[in-house]
C-alpha positions as a Markdown table, in Angstrom:
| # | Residue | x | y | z |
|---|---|---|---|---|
| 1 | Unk | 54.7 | 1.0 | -19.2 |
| 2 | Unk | 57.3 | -0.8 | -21.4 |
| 3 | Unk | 60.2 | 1.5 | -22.5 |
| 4 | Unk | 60.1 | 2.9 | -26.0 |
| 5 | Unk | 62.5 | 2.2 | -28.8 |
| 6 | Unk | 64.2 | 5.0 | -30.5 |
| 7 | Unk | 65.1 | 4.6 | -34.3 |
| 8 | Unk | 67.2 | 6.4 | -36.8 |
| 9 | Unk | 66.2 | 6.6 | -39.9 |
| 10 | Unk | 68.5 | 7.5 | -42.6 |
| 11 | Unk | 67.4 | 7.5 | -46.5 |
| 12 | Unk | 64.6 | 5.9 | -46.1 |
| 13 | Unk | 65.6 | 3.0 | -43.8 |
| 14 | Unk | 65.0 | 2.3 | -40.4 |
| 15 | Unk | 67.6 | 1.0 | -37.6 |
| 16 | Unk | 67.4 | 0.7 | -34.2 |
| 17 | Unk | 69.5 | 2.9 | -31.4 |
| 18 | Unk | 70.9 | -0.4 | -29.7 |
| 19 | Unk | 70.9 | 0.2 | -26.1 |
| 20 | Unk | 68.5 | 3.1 | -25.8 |
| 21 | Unk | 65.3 | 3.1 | -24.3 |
| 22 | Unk | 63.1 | 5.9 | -23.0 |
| 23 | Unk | 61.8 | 4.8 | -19.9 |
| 24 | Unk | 58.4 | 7.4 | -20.1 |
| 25 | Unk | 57.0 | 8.8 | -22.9 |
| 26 | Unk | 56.8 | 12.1 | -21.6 |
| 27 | Unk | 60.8 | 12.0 | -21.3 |
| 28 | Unk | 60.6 | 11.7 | -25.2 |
| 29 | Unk | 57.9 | 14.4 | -25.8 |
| 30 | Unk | 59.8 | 16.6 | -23.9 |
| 31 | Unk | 62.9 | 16.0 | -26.2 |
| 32 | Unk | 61.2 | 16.5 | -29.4 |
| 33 | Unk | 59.8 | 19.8 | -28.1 |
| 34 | Unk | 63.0 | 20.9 | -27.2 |
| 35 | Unk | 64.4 | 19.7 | -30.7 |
| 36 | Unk | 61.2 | 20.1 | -32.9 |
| 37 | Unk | 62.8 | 22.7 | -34.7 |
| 38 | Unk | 65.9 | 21.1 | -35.8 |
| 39 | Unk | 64.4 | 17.5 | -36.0 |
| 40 | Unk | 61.2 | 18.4 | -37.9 |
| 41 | Unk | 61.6 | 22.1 | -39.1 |
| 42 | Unk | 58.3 | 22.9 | -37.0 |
| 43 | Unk | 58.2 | 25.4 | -34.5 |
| 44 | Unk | 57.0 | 24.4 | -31.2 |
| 45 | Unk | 54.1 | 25.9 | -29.5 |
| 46 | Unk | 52.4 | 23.9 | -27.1 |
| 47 | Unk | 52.6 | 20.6 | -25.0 |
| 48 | Unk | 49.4 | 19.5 | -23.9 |
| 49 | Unk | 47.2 | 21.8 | -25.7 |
| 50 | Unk | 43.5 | 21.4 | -24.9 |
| 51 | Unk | 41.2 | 20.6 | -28.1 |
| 52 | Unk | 38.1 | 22.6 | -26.1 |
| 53 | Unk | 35.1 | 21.1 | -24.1 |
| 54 | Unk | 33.4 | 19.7 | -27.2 |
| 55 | Unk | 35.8 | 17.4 | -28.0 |
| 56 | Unk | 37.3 | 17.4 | -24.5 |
| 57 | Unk | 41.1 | 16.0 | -25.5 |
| 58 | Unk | 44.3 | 17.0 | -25.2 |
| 59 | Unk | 47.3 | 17.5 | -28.4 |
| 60 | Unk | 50.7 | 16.0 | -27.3 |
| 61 | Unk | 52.5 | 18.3 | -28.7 |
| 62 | Unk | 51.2 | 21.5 | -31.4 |
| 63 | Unk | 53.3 | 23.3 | -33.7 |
| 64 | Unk | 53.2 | 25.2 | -37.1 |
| 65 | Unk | 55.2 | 24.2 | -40.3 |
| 66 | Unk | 57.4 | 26.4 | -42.5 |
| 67 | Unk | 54.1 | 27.3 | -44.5 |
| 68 | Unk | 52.2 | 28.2 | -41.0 |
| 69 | Unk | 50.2 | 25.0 | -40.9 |
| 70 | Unk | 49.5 | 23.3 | -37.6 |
| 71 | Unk | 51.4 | 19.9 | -36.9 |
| 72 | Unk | 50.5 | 17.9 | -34.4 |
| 73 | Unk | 52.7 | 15.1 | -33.0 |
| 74 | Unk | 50.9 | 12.6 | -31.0 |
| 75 | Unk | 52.9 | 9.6 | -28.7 |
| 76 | Unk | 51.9 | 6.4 | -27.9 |
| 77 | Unk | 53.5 | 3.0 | -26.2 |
| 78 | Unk | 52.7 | 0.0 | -28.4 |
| 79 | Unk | 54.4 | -2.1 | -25.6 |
């Protein structure tokens, strides 16, 4: 697996953390967890949360909005 690029994005604009990579994506999963409250005003609830036999998949990461909707925040490595 390549390393992922981190970006900050500031008014609507999109740069490039020069010199950061995150080797694994689970690395990065687990720091929006522990931030997801302060980086996307959703409260964290569950990594990995199983979406039941029928549909047999998994949710990165689950959490519920200001308003108590669900958010789900899936990762993937484009490479």
């Amino acid at each position: 697996m390549t390393g992922l690029r981190l970006f900050r994005v500031d008014g609507g604009s999109a740069e490039e953390v020069v010199g950061s990579e995150v080797e694994l994506e689970r690395h990065l999963q687990t720091l929006i967890e522990q931030n997801m409250d302060t980086m996307l005003s959703v409260r964290f609830l569950a990594s990995e949360y199983s979406t039941g036999p029928v549909h047999g998949g998994r949710i990165d990461s689950l959490g519920l909005d200001e308003d108590g909707s669900p958010v789900v925040v899936e990762f993937t490595d484009r490479g």
